[in-house]
C-alpha positions in Angstrom: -24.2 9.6 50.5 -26.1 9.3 47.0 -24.4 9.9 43.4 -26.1 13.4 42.3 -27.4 11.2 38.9 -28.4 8.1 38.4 -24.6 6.1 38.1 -26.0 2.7 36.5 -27.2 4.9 33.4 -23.8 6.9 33.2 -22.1 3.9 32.9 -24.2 2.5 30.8 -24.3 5.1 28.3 -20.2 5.3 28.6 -18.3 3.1 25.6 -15.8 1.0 26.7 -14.4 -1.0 23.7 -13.3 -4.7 24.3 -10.2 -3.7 23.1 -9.1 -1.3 25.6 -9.5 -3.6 28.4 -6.6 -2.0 30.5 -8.4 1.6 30.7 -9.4 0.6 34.2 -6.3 0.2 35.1 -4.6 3.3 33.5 -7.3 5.1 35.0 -6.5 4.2 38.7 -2.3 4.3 38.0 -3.7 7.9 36.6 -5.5 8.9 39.9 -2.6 7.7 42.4 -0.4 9.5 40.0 -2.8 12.4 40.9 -2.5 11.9 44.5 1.2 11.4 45.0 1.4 14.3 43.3 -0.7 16.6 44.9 1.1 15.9 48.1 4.3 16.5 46.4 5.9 13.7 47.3 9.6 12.9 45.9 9.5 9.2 47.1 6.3 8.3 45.7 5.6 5.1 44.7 2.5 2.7 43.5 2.0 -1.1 43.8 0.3 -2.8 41.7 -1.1 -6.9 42.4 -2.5 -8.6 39.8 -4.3 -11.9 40.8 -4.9 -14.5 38.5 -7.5 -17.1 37.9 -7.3 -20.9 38.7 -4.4 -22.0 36.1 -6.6 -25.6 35.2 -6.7 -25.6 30.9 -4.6 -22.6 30.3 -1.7 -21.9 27.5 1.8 -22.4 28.6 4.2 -19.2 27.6 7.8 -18.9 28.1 8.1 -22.0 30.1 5.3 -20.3 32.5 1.8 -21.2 33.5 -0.7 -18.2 33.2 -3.9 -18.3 34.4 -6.4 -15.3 32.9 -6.0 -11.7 35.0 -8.8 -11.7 37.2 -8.1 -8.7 40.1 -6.0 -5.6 40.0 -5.1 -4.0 43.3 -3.6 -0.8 43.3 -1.8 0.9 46.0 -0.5 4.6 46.6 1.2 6.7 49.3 -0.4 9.8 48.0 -2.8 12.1 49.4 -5.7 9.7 49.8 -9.0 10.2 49.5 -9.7 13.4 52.2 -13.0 15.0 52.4 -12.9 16.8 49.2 -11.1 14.3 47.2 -14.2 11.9 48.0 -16.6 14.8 47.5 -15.5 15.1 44.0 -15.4 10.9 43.8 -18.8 11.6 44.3 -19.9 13.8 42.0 -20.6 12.8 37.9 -18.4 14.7 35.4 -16.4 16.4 38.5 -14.6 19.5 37.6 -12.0 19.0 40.8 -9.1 17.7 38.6 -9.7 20.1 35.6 -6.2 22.1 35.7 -4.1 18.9 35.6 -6.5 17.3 32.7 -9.1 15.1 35.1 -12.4 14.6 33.0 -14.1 13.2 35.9 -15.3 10.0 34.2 -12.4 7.7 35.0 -13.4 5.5 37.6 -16.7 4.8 35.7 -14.1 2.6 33.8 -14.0 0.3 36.4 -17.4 -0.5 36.5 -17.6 -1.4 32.5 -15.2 -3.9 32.7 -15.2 -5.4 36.8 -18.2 -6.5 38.6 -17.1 -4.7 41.8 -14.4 -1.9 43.1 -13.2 -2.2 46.6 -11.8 1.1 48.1 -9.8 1.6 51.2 -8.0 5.2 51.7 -6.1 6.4 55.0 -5.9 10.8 54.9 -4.9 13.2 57.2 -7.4 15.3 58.9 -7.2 18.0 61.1 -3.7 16.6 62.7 -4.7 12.8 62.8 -5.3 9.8 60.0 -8.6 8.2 59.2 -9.5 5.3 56.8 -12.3 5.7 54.6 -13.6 2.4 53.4 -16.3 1.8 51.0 -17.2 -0.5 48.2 -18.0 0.5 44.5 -20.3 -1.2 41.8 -23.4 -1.3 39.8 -25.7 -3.3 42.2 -26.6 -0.1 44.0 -26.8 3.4 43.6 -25.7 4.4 47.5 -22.2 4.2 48.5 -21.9 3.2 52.0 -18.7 4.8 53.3 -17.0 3.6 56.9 -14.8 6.3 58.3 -12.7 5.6 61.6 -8.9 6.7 62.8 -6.8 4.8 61.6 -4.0 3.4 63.2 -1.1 4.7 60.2 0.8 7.5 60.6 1.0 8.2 56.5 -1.6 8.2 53.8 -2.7 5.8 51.3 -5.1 4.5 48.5 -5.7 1.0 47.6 -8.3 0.7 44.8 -8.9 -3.3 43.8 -10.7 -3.9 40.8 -12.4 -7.1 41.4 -13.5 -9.7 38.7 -13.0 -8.9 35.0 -16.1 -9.7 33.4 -15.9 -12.0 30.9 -16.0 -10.0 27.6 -13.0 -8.3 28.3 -10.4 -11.3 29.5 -9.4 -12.7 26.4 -7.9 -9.0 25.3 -5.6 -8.7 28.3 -2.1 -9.4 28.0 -1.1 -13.0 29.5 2.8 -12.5 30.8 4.0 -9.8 33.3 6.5 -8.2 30.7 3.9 -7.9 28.2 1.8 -6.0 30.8 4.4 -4.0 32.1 5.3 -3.2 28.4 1.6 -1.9 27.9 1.2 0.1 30.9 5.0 1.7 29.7 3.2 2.3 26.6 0.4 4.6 28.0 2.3 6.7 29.9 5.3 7.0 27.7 4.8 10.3 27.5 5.1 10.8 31.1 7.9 8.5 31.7 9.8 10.0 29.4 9.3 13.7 29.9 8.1 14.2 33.4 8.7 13.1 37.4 6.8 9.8 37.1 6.9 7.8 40.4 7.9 4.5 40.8 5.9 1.6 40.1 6.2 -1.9 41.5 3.9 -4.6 39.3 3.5 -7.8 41.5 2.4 -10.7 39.7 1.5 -13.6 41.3 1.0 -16.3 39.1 0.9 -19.1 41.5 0.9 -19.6 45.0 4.8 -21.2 44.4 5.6 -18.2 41.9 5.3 -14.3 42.2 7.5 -11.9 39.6 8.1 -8.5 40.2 8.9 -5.8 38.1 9.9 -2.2 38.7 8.7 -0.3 35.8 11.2 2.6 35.6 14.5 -0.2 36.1 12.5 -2.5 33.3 11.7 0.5 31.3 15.7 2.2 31.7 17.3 -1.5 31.1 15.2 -3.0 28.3 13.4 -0.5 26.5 15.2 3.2 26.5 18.3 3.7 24.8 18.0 7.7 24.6 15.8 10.6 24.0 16.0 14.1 22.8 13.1 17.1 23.2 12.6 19.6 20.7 9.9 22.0 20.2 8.1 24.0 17.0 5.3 26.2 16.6 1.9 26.6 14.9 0.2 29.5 14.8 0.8 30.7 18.3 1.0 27.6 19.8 3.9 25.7 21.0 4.7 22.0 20.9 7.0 19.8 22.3 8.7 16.5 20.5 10.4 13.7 22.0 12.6 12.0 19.8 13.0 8.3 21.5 15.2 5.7 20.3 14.3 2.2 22.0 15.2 -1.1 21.8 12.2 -3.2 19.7 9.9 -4.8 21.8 7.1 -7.0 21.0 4.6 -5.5 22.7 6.0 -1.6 22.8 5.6 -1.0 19.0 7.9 0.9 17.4 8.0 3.3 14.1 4.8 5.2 16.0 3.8 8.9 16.5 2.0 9.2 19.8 -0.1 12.8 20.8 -0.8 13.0 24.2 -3.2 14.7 26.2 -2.4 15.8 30.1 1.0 13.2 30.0 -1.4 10.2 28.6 -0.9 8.6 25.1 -4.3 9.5 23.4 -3.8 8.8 19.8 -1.8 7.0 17.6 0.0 7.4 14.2 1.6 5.0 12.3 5.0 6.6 10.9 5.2 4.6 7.8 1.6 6.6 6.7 3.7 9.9 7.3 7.0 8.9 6.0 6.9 6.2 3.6 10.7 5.4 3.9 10.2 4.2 7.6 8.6 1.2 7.2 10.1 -2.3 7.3 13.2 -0.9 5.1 14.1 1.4 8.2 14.8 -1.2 10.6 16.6 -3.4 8.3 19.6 -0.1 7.8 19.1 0.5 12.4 19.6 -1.2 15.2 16.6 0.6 17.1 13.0 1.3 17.4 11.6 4.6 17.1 9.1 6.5 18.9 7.9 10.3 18.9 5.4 11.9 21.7 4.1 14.9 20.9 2.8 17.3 23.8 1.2 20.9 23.5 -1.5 22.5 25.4 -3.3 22.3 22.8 -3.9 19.1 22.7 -4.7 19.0 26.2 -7.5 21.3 25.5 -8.4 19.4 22.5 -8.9 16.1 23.9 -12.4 14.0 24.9 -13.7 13.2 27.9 -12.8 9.5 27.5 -9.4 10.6 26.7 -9.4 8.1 23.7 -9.4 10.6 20.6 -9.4 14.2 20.3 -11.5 16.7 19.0 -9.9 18.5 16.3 -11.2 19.9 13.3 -10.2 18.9 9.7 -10.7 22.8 9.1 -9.9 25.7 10.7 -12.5 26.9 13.3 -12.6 29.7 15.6 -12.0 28.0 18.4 -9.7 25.6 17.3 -7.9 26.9 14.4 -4.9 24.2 13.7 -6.1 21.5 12.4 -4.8 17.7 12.4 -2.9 17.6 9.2 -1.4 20.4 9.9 0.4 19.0 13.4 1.3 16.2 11.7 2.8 17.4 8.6 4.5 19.6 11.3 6.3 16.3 12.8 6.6 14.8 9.9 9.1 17.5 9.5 10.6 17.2 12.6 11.2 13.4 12.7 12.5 14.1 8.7 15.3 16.0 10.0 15.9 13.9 13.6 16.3 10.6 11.6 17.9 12.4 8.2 20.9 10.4 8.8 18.8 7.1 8.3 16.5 8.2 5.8 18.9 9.4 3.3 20.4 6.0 3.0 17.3 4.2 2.2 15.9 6.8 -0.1 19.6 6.9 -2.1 18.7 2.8 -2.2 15.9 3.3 -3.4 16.4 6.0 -6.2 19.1 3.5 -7.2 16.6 0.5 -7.6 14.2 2.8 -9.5 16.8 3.3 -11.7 17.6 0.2 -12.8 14.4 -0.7 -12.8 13.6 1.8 -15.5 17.1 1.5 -17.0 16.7 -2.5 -17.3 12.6 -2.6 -18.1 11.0 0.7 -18.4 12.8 3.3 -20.2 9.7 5.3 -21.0 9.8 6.6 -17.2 13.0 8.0 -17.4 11.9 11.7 -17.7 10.1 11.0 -14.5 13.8 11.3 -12.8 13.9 15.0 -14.2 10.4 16.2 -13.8 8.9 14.0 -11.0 11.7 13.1 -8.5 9.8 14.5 -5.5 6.8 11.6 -6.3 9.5 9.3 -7.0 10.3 10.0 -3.0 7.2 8.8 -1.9 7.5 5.4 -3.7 7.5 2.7 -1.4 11.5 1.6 -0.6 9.7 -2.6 -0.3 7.6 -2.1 -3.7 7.8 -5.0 -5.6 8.4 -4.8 -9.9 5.3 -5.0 -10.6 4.2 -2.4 -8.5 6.4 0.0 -8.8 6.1 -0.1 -13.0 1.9 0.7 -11.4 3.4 3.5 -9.7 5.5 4.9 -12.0 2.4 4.5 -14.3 0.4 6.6 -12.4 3.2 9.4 -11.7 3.6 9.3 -15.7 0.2 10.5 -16.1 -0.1 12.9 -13.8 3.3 14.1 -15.3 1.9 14.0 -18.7 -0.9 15.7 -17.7 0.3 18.5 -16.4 3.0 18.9 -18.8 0.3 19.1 -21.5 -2.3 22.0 -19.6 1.3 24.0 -19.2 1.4 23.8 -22.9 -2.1 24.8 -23.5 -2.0 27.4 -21.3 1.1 29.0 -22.9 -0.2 28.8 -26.3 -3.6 30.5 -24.9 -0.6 33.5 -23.5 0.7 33.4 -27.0 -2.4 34.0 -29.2 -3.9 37.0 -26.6 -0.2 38.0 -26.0 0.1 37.4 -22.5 3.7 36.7 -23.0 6.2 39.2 -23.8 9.1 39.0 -26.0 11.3 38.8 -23.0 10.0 35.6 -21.7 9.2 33.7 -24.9 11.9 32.4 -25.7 12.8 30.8 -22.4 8.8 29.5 -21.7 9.1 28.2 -25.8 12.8 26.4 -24.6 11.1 25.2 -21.5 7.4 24.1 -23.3 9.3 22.7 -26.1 12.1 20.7 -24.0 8.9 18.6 -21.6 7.1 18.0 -24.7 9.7 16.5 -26.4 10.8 14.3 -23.7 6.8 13.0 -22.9 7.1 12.0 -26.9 10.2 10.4 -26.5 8.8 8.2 -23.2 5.6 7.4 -25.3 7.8 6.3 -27.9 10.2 4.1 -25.5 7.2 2.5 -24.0 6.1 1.3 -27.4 9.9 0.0 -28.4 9.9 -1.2 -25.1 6.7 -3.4 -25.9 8.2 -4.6 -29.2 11.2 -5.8 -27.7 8.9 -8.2 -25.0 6.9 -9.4 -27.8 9.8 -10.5 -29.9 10.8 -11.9 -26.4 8.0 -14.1 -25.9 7.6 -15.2 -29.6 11.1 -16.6 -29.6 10.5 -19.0 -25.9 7.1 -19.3 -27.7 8.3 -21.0 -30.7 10.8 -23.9 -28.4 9.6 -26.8 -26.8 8.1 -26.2 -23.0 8.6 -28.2 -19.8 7.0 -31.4 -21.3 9.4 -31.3 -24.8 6.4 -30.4 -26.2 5.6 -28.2 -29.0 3.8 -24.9 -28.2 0.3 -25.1 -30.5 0.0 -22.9 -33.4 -3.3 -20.9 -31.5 -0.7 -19.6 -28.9 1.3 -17.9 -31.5 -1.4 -16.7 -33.8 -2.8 -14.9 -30.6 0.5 -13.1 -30.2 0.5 -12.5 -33.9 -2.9 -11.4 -34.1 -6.3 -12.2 -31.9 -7.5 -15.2 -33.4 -11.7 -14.8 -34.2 -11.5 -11.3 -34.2 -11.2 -8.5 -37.6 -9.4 -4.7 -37.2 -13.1 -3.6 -36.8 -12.9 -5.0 -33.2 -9.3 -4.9 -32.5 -7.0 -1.3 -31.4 -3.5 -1.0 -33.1 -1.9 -1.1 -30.2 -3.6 -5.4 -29.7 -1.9 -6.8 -32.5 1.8 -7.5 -33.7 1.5 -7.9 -37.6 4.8 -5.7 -37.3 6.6 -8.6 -36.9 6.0 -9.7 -40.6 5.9 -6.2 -41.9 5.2 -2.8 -40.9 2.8 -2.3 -43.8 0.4 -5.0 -43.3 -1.0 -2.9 -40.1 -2.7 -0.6 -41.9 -4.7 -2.6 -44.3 -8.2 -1.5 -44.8 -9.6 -5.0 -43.4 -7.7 -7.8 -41.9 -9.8 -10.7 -40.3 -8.1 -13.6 -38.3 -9.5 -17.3 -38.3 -13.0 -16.2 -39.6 -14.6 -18.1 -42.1 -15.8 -16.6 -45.5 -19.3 -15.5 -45.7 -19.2 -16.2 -41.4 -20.3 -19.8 -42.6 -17.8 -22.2 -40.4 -18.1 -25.2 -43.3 -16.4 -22.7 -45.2 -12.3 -21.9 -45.6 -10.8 -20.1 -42.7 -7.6 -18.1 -43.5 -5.3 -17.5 -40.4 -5.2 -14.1 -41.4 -7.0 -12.1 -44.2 -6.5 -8.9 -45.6 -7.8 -6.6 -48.7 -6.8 -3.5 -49.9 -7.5 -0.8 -53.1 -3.6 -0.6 -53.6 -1.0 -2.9 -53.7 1.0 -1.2 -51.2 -1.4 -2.3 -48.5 -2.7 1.2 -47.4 -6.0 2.4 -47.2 -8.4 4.3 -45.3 -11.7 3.4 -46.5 -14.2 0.5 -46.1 -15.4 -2.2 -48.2 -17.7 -0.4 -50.5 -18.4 -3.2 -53.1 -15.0 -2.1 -55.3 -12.7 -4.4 -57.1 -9.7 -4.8 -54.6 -6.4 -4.6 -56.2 -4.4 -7.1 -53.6 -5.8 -9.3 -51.0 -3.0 -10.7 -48.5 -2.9 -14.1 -46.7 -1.1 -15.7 -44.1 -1.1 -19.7 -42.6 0.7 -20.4 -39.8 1.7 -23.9 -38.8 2.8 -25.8 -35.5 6.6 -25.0 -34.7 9.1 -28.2 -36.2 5.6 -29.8 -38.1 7.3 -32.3 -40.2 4.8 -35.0 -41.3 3.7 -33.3 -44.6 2.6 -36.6 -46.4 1.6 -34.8 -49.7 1.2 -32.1 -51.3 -2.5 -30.5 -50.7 -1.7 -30.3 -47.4 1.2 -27.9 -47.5 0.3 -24.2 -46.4 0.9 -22.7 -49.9 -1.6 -25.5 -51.4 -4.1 -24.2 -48.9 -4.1 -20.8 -49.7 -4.0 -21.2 -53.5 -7.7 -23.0 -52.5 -8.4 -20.0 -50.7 -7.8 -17.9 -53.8 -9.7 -20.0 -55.9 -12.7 -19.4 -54.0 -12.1 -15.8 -53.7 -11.7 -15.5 -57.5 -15.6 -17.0 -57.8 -16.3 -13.6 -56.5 -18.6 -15.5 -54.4 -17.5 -14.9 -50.7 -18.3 -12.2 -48.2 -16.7 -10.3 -45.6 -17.4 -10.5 -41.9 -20.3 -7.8 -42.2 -21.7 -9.5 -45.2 -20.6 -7.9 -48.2 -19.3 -8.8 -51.3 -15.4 -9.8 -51.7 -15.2 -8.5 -55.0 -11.9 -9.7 -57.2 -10.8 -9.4 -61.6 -8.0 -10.6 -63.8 -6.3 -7.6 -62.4 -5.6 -8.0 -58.3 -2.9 -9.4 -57.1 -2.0 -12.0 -54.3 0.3 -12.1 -51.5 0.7 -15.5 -49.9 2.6 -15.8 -46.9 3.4 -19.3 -45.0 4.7 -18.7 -41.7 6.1 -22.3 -40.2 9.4 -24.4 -39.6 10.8 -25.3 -42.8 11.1 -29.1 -41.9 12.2 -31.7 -44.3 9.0 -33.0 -45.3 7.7 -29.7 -46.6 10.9 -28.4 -47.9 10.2 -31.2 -50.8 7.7 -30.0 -51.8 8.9 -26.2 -52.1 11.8 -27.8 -54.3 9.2 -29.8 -56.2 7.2 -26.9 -57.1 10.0 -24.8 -58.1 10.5 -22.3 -55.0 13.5 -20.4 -55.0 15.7 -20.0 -51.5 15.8 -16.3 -50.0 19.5 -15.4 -49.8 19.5 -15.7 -46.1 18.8 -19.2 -46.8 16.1 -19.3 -43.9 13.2 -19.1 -46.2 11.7 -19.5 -50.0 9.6 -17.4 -52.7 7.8 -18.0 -55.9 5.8 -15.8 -58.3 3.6 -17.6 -60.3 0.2 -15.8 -60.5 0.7 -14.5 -56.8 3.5 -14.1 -54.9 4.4 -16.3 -52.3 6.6 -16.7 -49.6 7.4 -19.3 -46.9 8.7 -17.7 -43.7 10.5 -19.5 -41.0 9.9 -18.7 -37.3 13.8 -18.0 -37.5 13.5 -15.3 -40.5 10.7 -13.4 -38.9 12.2 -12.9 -36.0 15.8 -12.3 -36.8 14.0 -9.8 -39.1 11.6 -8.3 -36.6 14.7 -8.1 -34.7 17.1 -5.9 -37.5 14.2 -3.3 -37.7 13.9 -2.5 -34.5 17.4 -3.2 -33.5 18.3 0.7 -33.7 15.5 1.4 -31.2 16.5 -1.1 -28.9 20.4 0.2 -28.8 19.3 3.5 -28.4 17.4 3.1 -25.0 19.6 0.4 -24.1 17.8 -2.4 -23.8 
């Protein structure tokens, strides 16, 4: 008897990924499934023998030699292959096994992935048994069937799957358990929720050595530990969860959402994309695995012919109107509330270490906890630090955001009064009461950031790992960016507020640039001029007379070999000024630096007052400030020498008030 189309190109055309080298085999535990029960037999049962190849240059595993899986042989007392059983093995895309979810393509499997198929089948016919006997494979497009009584008085059908070819060996499992674990896998859904048969796997892994496992005992004893069905609706359609707890297994993965299709696992979900709190978090607070099938006749109708994915619409259709998202969002309920008893412990834990995160580090997220707790929930319970501040970054501005279109919008109601007295007040209260609290995070966040830079200025100013010195470049870039001027530099990239919170807003401040951008000329460590002498401005250099220009040198912390006195930092800026008074030297964008009798000078020496430079500041008549941690003098300018010690105890008693009040 001939296939009714050409069987080499149907195969051909069928995809068999390398991965899913145990389809074959599925596919023939499947059909004897089939069989024992379409002759309703309670004591059915299936054997499975695996052969293995020659065992020379394999991998030892668990104190066992494993050769590859070469041969499966699979044996059923079902129905067997009768007349119109083989009449439908005979036809392409057969229809015979619609109602119970056949697709008709299964034993095609067998040819992707085994050079030859072997079948022998004993039915009942008309009062007596025959055998049917054929072989099955891509050589030849004829199958050449043998039919004779047979000599049993019960049916059978043994189906051996002969030769994996090669590409498909390396992704089969190697021990019997992890086999046995794999073929629990696929038909968990079946196992768990409907009369499966038994099932005997017979390994032989040497002609000294044969294990044997019954997959219900194995699958009772060392996987199950319970189960519990529930159902929901969508739309009109019904669906049915199980709710597994097992033990964890290496090979049975747990923390999983399976849909099947017909009782066979057909897709995949991974929990932890559903429910962030169960990933690794979950089994650290259980002593179990967990694992949900989902069943509905409408996935069965939904499913491919390949029965590896299903075809269900992102959007609703007219044939099929749910669509994915919505079933899972569906058992993502359901598992929610099966596992609340878990989950509310590790999201409690996790709220918590939120919490002193932002308590300890980041107090400009703590509005988050009143308008954003529901995002908060979705945070990942294993996220490290400095994740979790990007997180709670990115909820901020979508919180911010938000916050600030509600505004908008209600002030657009309250100038084409939309909004009646009655409600004013309480959207007003409402507006009012977000607002302020985004302010008061922006203005946390910016404390916050004040309080690390006063941090890393005082570990920057001690000796490191080597008793070394940190150089003076590493502190002028905290300071300010060295070879940079506030034409190319934000507010928000420098820290001249640890000197004073006027110099900030000078109308030009340059750091390590030469005058006139000539390099054989003086460099100030930082530069500023300004049309008052309070330091504020809010114009450009327009060629004026500047009424106070501002300088700063910084020195290496603890420099103490000052061996006269030109090369003291005051004595280098009173150079600086001399030059400057030539009314010679440019700015940065080339114009003039323009100075009289009249401007005044602020000199400011930031460096260790060591005992070789204190001598000099006593020799030239500088006065100690009363805290006794720095020293001043007006003579022409006025000049001040501040230690690393006074700035930032300073730095630290203007800000302190800040810092108390959020607590850090």
């Amino acid at each position: 008897m001939k296939f009714f189309s050409n069987i080499v190109g149907r195969v051909r055309n069928f995809n068999l990924p390398k991965k899913n080298a145990l389809i074959p085999l599925f596919e023939a535990i499947s059909n004897s499934i089939h069989a024992i029960n379409e002759l309703n037999k309670i004591d059915g049962h299936i054997t499975i023998t695996i052969s293995r190849y020659s065992l020379l240059g394999l991998e030892n595993d668990d104190n066992k030699i494993y050769g590859n899986i070469d041969s499966f042989e699979i044996v059923d007392n079902g129905i067997g292959l009768d007349d119109e059983n083989f009449k439908s093995f005979m036809e392409v895309d057969t229809t015979h096994k619609y109602k119970i979810g056949g697709k008709g393509i299964g034993r095609f499997t067998w040819l992707k992935a085994f050079e030859n198929v072997e079948v022998k089948s004993c039915f009942l016919k008309d009062s007596s048994y025959y055998e049917r006997n054929f072989s099955f494979n891509l050589d030849n497009n004829d199958i050449s069937e043998d039919i004779k009584k047979s000599q049993n008085n019960s049916s059978f059908t043994s189906v051996k799957l002969i030769s994996y070819l090669t590409d498909y060996v390396k992704y089969l499992p190697k021990t019997t358990e992890d086999l046995a674990e794999m073929i629990i896998e696929h038909f968990f859904a079946q196992i768990i929720g409907d009369r499966f048969p038994k099932i005997i796997l017979i390994d032989k892994i040497n002609k000294d050595e044969v294990v044997k496992i019954d997959i219900l005992e194995y699958f009772q004893n060392n996987i199950l530990i319970s189960s519990e069905i529930k159902n929901f609706n969508i739309d009109k359609s019904v669906f049915e969860i199980i709710h597994t707890k097992i033990k964890v297994k290496d090979n049975l993965k747990s923390n999983k959402l399976y849909l099947s299709a017909n009782g066979r696992i057909v897709k995949s979900e991974e929990l932890e994309k559903l429910i962030v709190d169960m990933n690794s978090s979950f089994y650290k607070n259980t002593d179990f695995g967990y694992l949900a099938i989902l069943k509905s006749d409408y996935l069965d109708s939904c499913v491919d012919s390949g029965r590896m994915s299903f075809n269900i619409p992102d959007e609703k259709e007219l044939i099929y109107n749910i669509t994915l998202d919505e079933i899972l969002d569906a058992c993502k309920i359901n598992i929610e509330e099966y596992l609340n008893v878990y989950l509310e412990k590790i999201r409690n834990e996790k709220i918590n270490k939120i919490k002193k995160f932002v308590i300890e580090d980041t107090p400009q997220y703590k509005h988050l906890f009143k308008y954003a707790n529901e995002e908060l929930l979705k945070i990942n319970p294993d996220i490290s630090d400095e994740k979790l501040d990007d997180e709670l970054n990115k909820i901020k501005r979508m919180v911010d955001k938000k916050a600030k279109s509600e505004f908008n919008k209600f002030y657009k109601d309250l100038n084409s009064d939309k909004i009646n007295k009655e409600d004013y007040e309480e959207l007003l209260r409402k507006n009012m009461e977000k607002i302020t609290d985004l302010s008061a995070s922006s203005l946390a966040e910016y404390v916050g950031h004040r309080k690390v830079i006063i941090e890393v200025l005082s570990k920057t100013i001690r000796k490191d790992d080597n008793e070394k010195y940190h150089k003076e470049e590493e502190i002028h870039n905290i300071i300010y960016p060295m070879r940079t001027d506030s034409d190319s530099q934000l507010y928000e990239n420098h820290n001249l507020w640890l000197i004073d919170e006027k110099l900030a807003y000078s109308e030009y401040i340059s750091s390590d640039i030469p005058f006139n951008n000539d390099n054989k000329e003086g460099r100030p460590d930082i530069f500023m001029f300004n049309d008052t002498t309070y330091l504020v401005a809010d114009t450009k250099n327009e060629g004026r007379v500047f009424e106070s220009i501002v300088l700063f040198e910084l020195k290496r912390p603890m420099r103490n070999d000052y061996s006269k006195s030109e090369e003291t930092p005051y004595k280098q800026m009173f150079n600086y000024i001399d030059k400057l008074r030539s009314n010679t030297v440019k700015d940065r964008n080339g114009r003039p630096i323009k100075v009289d009798e009249n401007t005044r000078y602020f000199l400011y020496a930031i460096c260790d007052i060591t005992t070789s430079l204190e001598k000099y500041l006593r020799e030239d008549d500088f006065e100690q400030t009363l805290d006794k941690l720095g020293y001043y003098k007006n003579y022409k300018s006025y000049v001040e020498i501040i230690s690393y010690d006074k700035m930032i105890n300073d730095a630290r008693k203007r800000n302190r008030i800040f810092f108390d009040k959020l607590g850090i």
